[in-house]
N, C-alpha and C positions, 0 to 999 in steps of 0.2 A: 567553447572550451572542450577538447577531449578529455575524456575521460580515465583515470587509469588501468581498467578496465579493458577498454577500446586500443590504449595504446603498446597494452601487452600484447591485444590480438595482431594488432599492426606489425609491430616486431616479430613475433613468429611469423605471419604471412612472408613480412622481408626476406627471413634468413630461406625461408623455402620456394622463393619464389612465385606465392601463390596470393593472387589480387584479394582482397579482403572485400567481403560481398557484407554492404549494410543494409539490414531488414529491422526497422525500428518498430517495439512492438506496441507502441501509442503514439499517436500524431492528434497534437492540437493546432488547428490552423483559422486564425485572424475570429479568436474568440472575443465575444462581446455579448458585458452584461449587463445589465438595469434593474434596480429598484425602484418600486413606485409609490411607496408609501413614508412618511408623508408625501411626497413628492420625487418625481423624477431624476435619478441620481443611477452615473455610470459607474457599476464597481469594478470591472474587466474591462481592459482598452488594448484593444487587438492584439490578443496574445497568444502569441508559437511559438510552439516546440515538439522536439523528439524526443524519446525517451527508448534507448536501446536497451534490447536483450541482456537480461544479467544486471544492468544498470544499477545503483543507488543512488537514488536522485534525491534532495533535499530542498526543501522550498522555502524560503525564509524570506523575512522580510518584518517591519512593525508592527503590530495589532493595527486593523483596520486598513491594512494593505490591499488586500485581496485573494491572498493564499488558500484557506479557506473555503472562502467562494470557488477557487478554482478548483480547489481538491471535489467540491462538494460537485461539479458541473463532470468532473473524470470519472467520478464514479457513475454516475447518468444517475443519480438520488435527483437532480435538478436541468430538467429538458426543457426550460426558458432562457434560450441565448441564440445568438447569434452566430455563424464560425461553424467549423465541423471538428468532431471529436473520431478519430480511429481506433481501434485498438484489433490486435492480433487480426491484422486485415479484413477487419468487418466494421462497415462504418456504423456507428452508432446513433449518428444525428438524424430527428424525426424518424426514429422506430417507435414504435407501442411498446406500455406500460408494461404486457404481459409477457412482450421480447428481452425487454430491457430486466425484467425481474430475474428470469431464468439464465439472461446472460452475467450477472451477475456473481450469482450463484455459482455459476460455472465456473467463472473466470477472473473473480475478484477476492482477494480477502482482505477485511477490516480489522486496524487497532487502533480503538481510540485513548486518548487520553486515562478515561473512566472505561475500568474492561465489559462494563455489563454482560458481563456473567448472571444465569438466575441462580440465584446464591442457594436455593432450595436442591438446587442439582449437584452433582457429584463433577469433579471438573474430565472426567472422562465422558459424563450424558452431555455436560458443554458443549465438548470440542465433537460430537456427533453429530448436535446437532445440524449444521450446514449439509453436511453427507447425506442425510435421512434426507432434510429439503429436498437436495438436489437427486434422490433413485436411483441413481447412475448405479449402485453395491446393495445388495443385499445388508440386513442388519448384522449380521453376521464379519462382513467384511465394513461396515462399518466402524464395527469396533476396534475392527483391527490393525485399521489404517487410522483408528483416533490412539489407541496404544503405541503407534508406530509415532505418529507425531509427537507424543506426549516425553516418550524416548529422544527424541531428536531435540528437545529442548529441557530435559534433564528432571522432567516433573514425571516419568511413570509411576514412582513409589508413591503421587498423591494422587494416583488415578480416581481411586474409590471417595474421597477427602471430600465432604463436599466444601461448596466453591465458599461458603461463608468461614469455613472452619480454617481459610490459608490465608498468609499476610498478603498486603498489597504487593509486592513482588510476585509472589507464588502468581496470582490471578491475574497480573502482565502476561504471565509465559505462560500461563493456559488460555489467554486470550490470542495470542499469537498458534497456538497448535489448532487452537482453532479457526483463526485464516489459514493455515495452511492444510485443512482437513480435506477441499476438492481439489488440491496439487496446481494454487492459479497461477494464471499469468501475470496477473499484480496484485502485491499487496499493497495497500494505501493506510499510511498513520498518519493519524490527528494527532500530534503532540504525543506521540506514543509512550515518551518518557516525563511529561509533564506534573501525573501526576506522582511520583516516585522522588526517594530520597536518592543522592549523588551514586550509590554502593549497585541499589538496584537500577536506577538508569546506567549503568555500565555493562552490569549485565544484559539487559531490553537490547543495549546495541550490538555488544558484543554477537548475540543471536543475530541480530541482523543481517550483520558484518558477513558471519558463515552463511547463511542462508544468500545473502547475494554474491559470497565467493565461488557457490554452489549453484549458479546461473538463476536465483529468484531474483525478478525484479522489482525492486522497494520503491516506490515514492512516500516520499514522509516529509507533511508538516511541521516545524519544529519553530522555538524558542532557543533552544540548547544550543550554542556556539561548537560547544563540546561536539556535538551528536553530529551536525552539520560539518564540519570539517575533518568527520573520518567519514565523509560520504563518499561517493565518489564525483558526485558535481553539484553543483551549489544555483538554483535558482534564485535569484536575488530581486523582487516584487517591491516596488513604492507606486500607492495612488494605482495603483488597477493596473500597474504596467509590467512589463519585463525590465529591470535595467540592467541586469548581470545573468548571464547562463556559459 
């Protein structure tokens, strides 16, 4: 299924004449998984796909599908499978613990369901801290580029707040300046609106929405029919499989 996204770029190229060149910035190819405890059980059954630039990709499917496991294998949190994983043209499968940590870091940002936030900290030390992790900026520009994030998703004025003093919405959208604090090439949500009442999962998307109109590319886990159908394409998982993309 193309993409909306994809099919705008398509149409400009047309009117101008000019071939539309696809560089997909994640490729999973003929993934497979297994659990062994109690016993032997396949929970991934050869599964690919691409995921282009800018993209909003949604992944749904029933509890006990395999979504999940998949999201949790794209992030490389889990290097027991089968398959190869790509991402921004660096293959990922069978690299080391201390490769895969820093690529990370670099190149990934996380929102899960629950923001784990450390609630002791102030929601601008939060969204730092990834930046600090990664060295790449001085402290200094650290902060500057977490006030910069913090502005892009409409929480500066609770920069200083710490994280326990703001409702569960406020600490969604500082959980997300904080994947976006090393500028990745993906972010990845767990249920990102899961745990959120209707008002505030509108708003979680709504950021999304702009952040991948503005060339981020999202994959996100989701239960929300809502959330999934203002994505831009809809992975659809039964039993470990792909049956809709």
């Amino acid at each position: 299924m193309e993409t909306r996204a994809n099919q705008g770029r398509e149409a400009a190229a047309a009117q101008t004449g000019q071939s539309v060149l696809r560089q997909p910035v994640l490729r999973a190819s003929h993934l497979n998984k297994y659990f062994y405890d109690p016993e032997k059980f396949q929970v991934l059954r050869d599964v690919t796909f691409d995921v282009q630039k800018g993209e909003f990709l949604a992944i749904v499917g029933k509890s006990g599908c395999g979504k999940s496991t998949l999201l949790y294998l794209l992030s490389t949190m889990d290097t027991d499978y089968e398959g190869a994983i790509e991402m921004n043209g660096t293959k990922l499968t069978g690299r080391s613990q201390d490769f895969l940590s820093h690529f990370r870091n670099e190149h990934l940002g996380f929102v899960f369901q629950f923001h784990f936030l450390l609630p002791e900290f102030s929601a601008l030390q939060n969204v730092m801290l990834p930046g600090l992790k990664l060295g790449r900026y001085s402290d200094k520009e650290v902060e500057e580029r977490a006030y910069e994030k913090l502005r892009l998703i409409g929480m500066a004025d609770f920069a200083r707040k710490p994280a326990s003093k703001l409702s569960g919405g406020q600490q969604q959208r500082v959980a997300i300046a904080r994947a976006l604090i090393n500028d990745p090439t993906v972010i990845m949500g767990d249920e990102p609106t899961g745990n959120l009442d209707r008002a505030n999962s509108q708003n979680v998307f709504a950021i999304f929405r702009e952040l991948a109109g503005n060339g981020q590319t999202i994959i996100a886990v989701t239960h929300d029919p809502d959330f999934a159908a203002g994505c831009d394409r809809e992975i659809e998982m039964s039993d470990g499989m792909i049956i809709r993309q």
